[in-house]
C-alpha positions as CSV (number, residue, x, y, z in Angstrom):
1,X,-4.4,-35.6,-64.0
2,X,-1.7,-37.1,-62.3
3,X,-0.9,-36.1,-58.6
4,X,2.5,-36.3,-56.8
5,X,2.4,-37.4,-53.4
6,X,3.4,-33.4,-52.1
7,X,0.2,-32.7,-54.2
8,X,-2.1,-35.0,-52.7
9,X,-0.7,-34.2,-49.2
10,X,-1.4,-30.4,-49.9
11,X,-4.8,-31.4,-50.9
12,X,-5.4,-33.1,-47.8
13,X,-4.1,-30.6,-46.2
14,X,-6.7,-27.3,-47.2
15,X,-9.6,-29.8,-47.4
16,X,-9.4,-30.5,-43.8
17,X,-8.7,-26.5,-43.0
18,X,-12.0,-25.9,-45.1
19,X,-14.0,-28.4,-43.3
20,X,-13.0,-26.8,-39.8
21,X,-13.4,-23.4,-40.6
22,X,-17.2,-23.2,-40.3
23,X,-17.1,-19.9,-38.9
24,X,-14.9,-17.8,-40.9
25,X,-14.8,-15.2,-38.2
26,X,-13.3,-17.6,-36.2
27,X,-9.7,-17.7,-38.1
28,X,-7.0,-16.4,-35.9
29,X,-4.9,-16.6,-33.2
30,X,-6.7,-18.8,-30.7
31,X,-7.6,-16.9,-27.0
32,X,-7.4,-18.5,-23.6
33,X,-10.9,-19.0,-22.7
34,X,-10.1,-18.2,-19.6
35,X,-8.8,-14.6,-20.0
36,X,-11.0,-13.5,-23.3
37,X,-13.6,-11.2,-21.8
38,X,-17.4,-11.7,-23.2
39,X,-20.3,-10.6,-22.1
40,X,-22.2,-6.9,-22.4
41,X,-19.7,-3.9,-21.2
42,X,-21.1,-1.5,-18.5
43,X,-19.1,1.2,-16.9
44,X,-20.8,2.0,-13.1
45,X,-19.5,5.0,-11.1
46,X,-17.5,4.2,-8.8
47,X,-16.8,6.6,-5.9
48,X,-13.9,8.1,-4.1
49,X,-12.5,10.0,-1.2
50,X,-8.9,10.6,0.6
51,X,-9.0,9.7,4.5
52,X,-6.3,9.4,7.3
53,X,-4.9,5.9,8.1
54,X,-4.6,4.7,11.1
55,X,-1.0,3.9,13.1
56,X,0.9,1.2,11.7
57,X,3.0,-1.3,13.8
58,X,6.7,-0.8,13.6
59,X,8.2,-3.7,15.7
60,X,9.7,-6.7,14.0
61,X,9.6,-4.8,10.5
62,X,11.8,-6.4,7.7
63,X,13.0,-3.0,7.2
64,X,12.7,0.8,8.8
65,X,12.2,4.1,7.4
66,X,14.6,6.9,8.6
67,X,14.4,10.6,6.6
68,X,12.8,13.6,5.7
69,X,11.0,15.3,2.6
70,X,9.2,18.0,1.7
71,X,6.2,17.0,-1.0
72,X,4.5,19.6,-2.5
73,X,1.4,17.8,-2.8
74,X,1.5,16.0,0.3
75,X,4.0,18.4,2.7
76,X,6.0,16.9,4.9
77,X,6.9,14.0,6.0
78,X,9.3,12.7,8.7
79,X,10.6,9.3,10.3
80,X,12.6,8.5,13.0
81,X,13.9,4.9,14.5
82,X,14.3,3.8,18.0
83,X,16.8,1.1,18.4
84,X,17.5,-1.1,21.1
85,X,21.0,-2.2,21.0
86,X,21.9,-5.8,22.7
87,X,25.4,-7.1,23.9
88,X,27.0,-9.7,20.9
89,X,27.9,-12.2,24.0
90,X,26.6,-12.2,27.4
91,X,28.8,-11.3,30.1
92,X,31.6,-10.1,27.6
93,X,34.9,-9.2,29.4
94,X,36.0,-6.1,27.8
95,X,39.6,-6.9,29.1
96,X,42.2,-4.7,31.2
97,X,42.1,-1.0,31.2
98,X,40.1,-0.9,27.4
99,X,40.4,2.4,25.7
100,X,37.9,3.2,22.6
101,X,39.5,4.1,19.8
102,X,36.2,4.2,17.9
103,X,32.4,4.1,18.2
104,X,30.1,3.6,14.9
105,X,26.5,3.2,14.4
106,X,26.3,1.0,11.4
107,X,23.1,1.2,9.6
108,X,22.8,-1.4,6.4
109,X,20.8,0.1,4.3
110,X,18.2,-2.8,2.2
111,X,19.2,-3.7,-0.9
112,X,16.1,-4.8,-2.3
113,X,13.2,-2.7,-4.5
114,X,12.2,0.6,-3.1
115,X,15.2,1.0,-0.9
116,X,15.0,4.7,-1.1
117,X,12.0,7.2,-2.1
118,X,13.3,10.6,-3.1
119,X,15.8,12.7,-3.8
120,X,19.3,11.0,-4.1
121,X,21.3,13.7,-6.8
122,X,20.6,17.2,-5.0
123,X,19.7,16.3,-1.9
124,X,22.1,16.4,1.6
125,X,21.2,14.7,4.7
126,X,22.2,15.2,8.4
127,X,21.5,12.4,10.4
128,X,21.5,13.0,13.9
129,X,22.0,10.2,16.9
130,X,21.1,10.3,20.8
131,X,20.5,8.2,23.5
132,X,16.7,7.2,24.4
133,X,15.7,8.4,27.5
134,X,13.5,5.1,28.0
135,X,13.9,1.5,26.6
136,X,11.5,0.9,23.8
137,X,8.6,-0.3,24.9
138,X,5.8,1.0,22.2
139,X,5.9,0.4,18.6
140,X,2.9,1.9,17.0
141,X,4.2,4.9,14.3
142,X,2.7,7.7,16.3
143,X,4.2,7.0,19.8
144,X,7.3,9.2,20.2
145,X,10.2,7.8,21.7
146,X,11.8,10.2,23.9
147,X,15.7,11.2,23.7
148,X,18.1,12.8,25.9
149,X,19.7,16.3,24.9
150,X,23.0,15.5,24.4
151,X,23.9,14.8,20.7
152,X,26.3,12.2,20.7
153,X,26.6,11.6,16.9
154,X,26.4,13.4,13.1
155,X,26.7,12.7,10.0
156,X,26.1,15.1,6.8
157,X,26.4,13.5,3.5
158,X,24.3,12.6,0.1
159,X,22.8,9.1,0.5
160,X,23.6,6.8,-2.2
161,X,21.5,3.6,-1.6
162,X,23.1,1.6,-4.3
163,X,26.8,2.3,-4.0
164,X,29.2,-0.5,-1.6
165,X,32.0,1.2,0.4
166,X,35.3,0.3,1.2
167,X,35.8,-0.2,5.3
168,X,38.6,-1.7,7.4
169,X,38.2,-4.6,9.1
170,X,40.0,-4.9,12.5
171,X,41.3,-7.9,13.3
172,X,43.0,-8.8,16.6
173,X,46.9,-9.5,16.2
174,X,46.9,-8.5,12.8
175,X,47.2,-6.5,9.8
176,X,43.6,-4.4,9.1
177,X,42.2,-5.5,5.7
178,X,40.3,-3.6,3.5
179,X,36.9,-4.7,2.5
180,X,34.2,-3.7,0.5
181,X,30.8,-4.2,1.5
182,X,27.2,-3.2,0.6
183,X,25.6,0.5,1.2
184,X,25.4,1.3,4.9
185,X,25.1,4.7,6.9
186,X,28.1,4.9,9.1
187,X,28.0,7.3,12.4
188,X,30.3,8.1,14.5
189,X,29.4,8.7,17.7
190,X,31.3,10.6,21.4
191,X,33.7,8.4,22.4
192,X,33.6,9.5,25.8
193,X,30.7,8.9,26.3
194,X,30.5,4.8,24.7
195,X,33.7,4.7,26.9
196,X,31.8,5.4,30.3
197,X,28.2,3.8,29.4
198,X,29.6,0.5,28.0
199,X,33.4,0.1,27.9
200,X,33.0,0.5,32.3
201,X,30.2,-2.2,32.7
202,X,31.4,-4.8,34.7
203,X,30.6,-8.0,32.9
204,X,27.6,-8.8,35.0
205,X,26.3,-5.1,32.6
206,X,26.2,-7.5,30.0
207,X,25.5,-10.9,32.0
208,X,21.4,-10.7,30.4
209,X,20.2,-8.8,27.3
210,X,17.2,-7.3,29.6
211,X,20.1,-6.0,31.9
212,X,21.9,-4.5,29.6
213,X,18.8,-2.9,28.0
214,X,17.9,-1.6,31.3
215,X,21.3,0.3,31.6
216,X,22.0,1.4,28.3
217,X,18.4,2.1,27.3
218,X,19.3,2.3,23.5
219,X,19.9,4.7,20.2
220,X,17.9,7.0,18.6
221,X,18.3,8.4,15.0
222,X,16.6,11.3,13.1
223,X,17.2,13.4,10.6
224,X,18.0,17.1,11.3
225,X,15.3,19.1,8.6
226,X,17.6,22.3,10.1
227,X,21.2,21.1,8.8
228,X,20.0,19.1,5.7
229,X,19.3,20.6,2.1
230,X,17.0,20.1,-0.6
231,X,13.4,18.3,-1.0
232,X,14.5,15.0,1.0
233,X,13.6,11.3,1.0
234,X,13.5,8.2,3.5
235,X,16.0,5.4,3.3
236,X,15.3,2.3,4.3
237,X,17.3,0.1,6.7
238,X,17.7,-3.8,7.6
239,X,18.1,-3.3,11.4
240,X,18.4,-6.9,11.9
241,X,21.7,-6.4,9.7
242,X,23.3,-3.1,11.8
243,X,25.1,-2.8,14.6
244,X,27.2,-0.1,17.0
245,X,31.3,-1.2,16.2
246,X,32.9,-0.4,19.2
247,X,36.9,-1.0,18.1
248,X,39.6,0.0,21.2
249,X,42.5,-1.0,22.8
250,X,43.4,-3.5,25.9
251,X,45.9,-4.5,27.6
252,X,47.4,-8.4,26.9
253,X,49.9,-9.9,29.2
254,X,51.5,-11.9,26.6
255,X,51.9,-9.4,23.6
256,X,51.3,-6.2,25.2
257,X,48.4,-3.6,23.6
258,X,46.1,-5.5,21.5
259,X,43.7,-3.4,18.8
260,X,40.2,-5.7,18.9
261,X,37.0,-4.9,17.5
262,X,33.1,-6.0,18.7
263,X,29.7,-5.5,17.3
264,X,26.6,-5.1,19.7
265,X,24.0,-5.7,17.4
266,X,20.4,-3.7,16.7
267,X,17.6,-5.6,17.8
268,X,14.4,-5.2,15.0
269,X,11.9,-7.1,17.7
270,X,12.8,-4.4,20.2
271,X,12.9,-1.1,17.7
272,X,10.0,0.9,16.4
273,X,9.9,3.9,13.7
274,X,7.9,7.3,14.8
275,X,6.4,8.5,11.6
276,X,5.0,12.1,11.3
277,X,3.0,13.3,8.3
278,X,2.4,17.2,8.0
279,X,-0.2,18.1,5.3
280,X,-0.7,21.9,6.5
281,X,-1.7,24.0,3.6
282,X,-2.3,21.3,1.4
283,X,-4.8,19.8,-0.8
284,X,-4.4,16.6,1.1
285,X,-4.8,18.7,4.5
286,X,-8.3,20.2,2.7
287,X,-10.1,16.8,2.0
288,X,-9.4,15.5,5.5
289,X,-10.4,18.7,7.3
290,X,-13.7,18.6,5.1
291,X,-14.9,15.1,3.4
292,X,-17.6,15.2,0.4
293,X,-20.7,15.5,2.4
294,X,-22.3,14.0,-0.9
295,X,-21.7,13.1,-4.5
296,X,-20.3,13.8,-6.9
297,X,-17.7,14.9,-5.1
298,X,-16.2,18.7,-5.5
299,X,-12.6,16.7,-5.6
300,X,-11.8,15.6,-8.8
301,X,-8.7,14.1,-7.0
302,X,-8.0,11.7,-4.1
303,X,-4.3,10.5,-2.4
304,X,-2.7,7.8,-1.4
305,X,0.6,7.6,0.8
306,X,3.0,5.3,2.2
307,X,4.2,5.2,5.9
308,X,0.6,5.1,7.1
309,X,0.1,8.4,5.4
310,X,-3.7,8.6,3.6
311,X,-5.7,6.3,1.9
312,X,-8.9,6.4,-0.8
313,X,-12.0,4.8,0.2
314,X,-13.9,3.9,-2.6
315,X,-18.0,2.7,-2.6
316,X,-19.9,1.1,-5.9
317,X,-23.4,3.1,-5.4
318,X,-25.0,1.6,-8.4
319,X,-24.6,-2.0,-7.8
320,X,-27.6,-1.6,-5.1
321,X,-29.7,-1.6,-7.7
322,X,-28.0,-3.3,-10.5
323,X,-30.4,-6.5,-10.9
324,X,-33.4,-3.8,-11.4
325,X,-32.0,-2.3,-13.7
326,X,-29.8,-5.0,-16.0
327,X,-31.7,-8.0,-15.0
328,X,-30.2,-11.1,-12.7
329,X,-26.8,-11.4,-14.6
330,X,-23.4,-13.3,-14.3
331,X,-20.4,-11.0,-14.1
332,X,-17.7,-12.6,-16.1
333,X,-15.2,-10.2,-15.5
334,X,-15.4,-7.3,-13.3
335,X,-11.8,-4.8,-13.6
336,X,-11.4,-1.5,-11.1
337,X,-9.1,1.3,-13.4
338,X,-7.4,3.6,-11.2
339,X,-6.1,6.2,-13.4
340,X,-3.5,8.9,-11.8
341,X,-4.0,12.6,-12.2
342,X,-2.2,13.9,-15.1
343,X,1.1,15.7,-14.1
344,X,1.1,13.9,-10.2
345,X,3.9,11.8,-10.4
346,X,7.4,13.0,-11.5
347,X,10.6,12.4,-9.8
348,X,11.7,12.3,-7.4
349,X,8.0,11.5,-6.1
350,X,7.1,8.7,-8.2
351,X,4.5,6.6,-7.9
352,X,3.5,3.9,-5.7
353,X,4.5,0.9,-7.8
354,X,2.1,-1.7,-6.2
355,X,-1.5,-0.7,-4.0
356,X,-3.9,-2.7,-2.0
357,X,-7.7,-3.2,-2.3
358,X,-9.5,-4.6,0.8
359,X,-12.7,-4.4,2.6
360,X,-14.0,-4.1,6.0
361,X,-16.0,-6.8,7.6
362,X,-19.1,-6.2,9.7
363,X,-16.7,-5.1,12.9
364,X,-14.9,-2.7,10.6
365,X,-11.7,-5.2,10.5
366,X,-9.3,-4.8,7.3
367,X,-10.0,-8.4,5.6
368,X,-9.0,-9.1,1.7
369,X,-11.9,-9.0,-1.2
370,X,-13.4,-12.5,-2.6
371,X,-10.9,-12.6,-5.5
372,X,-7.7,-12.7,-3.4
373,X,-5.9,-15.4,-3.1
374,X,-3.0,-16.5,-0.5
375,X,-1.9,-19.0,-3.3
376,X,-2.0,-16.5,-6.3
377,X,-1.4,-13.4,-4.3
378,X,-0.9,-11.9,-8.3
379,X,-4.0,-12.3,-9.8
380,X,-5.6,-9.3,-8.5
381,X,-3.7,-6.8,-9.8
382,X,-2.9,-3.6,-8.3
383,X,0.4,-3.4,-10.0
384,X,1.8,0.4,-11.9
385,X,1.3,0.5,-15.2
386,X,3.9,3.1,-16.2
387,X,2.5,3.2,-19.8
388,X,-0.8,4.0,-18.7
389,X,0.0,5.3,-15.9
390,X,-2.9,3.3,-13.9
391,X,-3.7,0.3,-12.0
392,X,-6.5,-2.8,-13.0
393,X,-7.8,-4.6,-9.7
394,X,-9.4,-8.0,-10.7
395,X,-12.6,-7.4,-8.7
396,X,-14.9,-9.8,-10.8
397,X,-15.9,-12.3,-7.6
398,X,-16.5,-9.2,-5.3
399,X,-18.5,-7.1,-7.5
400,X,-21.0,-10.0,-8.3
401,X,-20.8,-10.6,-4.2
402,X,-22.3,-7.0,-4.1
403,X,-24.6,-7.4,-7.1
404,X,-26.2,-10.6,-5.5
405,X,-26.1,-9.0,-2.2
406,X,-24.4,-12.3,-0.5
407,X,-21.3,-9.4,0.6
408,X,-22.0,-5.9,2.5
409,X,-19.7,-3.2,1.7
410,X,-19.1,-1.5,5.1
411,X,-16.0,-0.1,3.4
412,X,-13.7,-0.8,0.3
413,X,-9.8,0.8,0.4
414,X,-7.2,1.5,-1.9
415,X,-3.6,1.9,-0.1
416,X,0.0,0.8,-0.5
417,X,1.2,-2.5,0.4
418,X,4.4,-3.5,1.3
419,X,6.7,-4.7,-1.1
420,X,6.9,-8.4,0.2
421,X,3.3,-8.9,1.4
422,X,0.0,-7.8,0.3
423,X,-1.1,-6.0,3.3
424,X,-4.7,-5.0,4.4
425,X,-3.3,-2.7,7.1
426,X,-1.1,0.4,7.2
427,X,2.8,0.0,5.9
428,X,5.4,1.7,7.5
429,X,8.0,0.0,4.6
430,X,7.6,1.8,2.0
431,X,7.1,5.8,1.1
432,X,5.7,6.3,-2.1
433,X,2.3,8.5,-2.8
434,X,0.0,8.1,-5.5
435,X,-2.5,11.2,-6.5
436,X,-6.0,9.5,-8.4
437,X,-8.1,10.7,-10.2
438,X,-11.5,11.1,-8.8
439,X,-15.1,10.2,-10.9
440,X,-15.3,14.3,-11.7
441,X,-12.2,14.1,-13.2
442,X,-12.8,15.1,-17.1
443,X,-9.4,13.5,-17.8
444,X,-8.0,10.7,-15.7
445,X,-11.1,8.5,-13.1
446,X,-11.4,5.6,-10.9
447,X,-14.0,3.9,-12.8
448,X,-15.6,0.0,-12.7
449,X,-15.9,-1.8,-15.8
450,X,-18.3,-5.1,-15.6
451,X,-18.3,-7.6,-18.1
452,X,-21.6,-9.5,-17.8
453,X,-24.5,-12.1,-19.3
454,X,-27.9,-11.4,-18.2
455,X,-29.5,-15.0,-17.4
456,X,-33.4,-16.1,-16.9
């Protein structure tokens, strides 16, 4: 028989492939040891119910929620900003015998993910600015921020988070230019009155921040629920971005009346958001006037909400006795499915596109679970699905804490998180609600699936 050299090399060739394949089972795409799951396949209960959260802190956020909406799942939910408004240069000489020609609250709306949560095609808001009665001195979400009567601005108007606008811009000795920038809010606001509280400070008004503060107290902005239409939503806006334009006339001695335009900026450090959630009449309002008093629970439900709305706190009752009843095992992977309730999450209320999971210590602190990690804040999960509509936490390092009894739980939480953190405490950035569904659901359940190998 005579071989040519492509025959011997295919020879080679399957005799080597034969030789390896001892396990014929074995022939396929190869799997990343680290991510095949082995091990026996239990499913434990895992269970579930809504409560309140706590205030969140609203100073120095990296973005604030202003609007209203009306959920009907979770009724009604409204928030407000307080903003303290600081001089753009100390001491600023507003020149001889200025007259306003225009005053505008500028709110830049964030450009980022989530900008807006609900309603941006029907919907018509009325946004409604006054002066605060005190400077801001507060910042939890529950502390209201008291405003004088008089309204001193209005604007009515569909929000359109993603749309630039055209504006002039005002500049001194020459022609106005057009310029297009990204989406803002812009309000006007009395001129007679910005000409009398600022435009007739003497410079020393505006020698020191704090002084001008003091005087001026600051801005306050809420939506009207009486003048605005449809189901709502909250917008969200970079306050460290906006600004009141204050654009008027002055006399120059060289070149007579001169147009000139200034910006007194918003401080974030110094503004704060009052959030108010009304569930009256509501499922939501139901489980928190009456928590299961034991299991399983009549709710086959729980909720979760943004702007430090509700949370679900959920407990793993038969780990306790897991090693009497498996053995002393090693969890190889441990995976907590959080399937929504069928029907819970059209628009505009979608859902929350990212959640939490975090424990409480023995003090009752918010701390993160053994398989978080500040370098791979990823790797635990917690993001949508929007094909199964769920969420998969990676709780394989807590769940054998809990097994092993080395970890307590004085309280495990699923809530939002913001969108550029993973936060163990309440968010006042971001809106969204999700609606679970509870270990009694027939259809859709929080449930725990534990990969493990029982060991000698």
């Amino acid at each position: 028989m005579k071989f040519t050299k492509q025959d011997l090399l295919t020879l080679l060739i399957g005799l080597f492939l034969f030789a390896s394949c001892k396990n014929p089972d074995g022939v396929g795409l190869d799997v990343d040891p680290s991510t095949a799951i082995t091990g026996t396949l239990v499913t434990s209960e895992v269970r579930s119910e809504t409560i309140a959260e706590p205030a969140a802190n609203t100073q120095s956020l990296t973005r604030y929620p202003l609007g209203y909406m009306v959920d009907p799942v979770f009724g009604t939910t409204k928030s407000s900003v307080a903003m303290t408004i600081i001089p753009n240069q100390l001491s600023y000489d507003f020149g001889t015998s200025p007259v306003l020609d225009s005053a505008i609250l500028v709110l830049k709306i964030d450009t980022t993910v989530n900008k807006f949560y609900g309603d941006t095609i029907s919907s018509q808001y009325s946004i409604d600015v006054y002066q605060l009665t005190n400077k801001v001195t507060t910042y939890k979400s529950s502390d209201v921020q008291a405003h004088n009567a008089q309204l001193l601005g209005n604007v009515k108007k569909k929000l359109y988070p993603s749309t630039p606008i055209k504006v002039y811009d005002i500049v001194p000795g020459k022609a106005d230019t057009l310029k297009t920038l990204k989406a803002q809010i812009r309000i006007p606001l009395d001129k007679t009155f910005i000409q009398s509280q600022i435009l007739s400070l003497p410079t020393t008004g505006t020698s020191t921040n704090a002084k001008f503060v003091d005087y001026f107290k600051g801005l306050y902005a809420e939506v009207n629920k009486n003048t605005s239409t449809g189901v709502g939503g909250v917008a969200f806006f970079k306050l460290n971005d906006s600004y009141l334009q204050l654009v008027f006339k002055k006399t120059n001695s060289s070149s007579g009346i001169d147009t000139t335009s200034i910006n007194f900026p918003v401080s974030s450090s110094a503004s704060a958001a009052t959030i108010v959630h009304d569930y009256t009449g509501t499922a939501v309002d139901t489980q928190l006037k009456n928590p299961p008093t034991s299991f399983p629970s009549p709710y086959t439900v729980t909720y979760t909400q943004g702007l430090a709305g509700v949370k679900t706190k959920i407990s793993f009752p038969q780990l306790d006795a897991f090693t009497s009843t498996y053995g002393k095992v090693v969890v190889n992977k441990a995976e907590l499915v959080v399937d929504l309730s069928a029907g819970t999450y059209t628009y505009p209320f979608t859902p929350i596109q990212r959640l939490s999971l975090y424990r409480w210590d023995i003090a009752n602190q918010p701390t993160t679970t053994p398989d978080y990690s500040t370098t791979s804040p990823g790797v635990i999960g917690g993001y949508y699905d929007s094909l199964k509509n769920r969420y998969i936490f990676i709780v394989t390092n807590y769940v054998q804490a809990l097994i092993d009894k080395t970890v307590k739980d004085y309280g495990t939480f699923i809530a939002p998180t913001g969108i550029d953190a993973y936060q163990v405490v309440p968010t006042a950035i971001t809106a969204e609600r999700s609606v679970f569904g509870a270990s009694t659901n027939t259809t859709n359940k929080v449930k725990l699936n534990i990969y493990y190998t029982k060991i000698n």
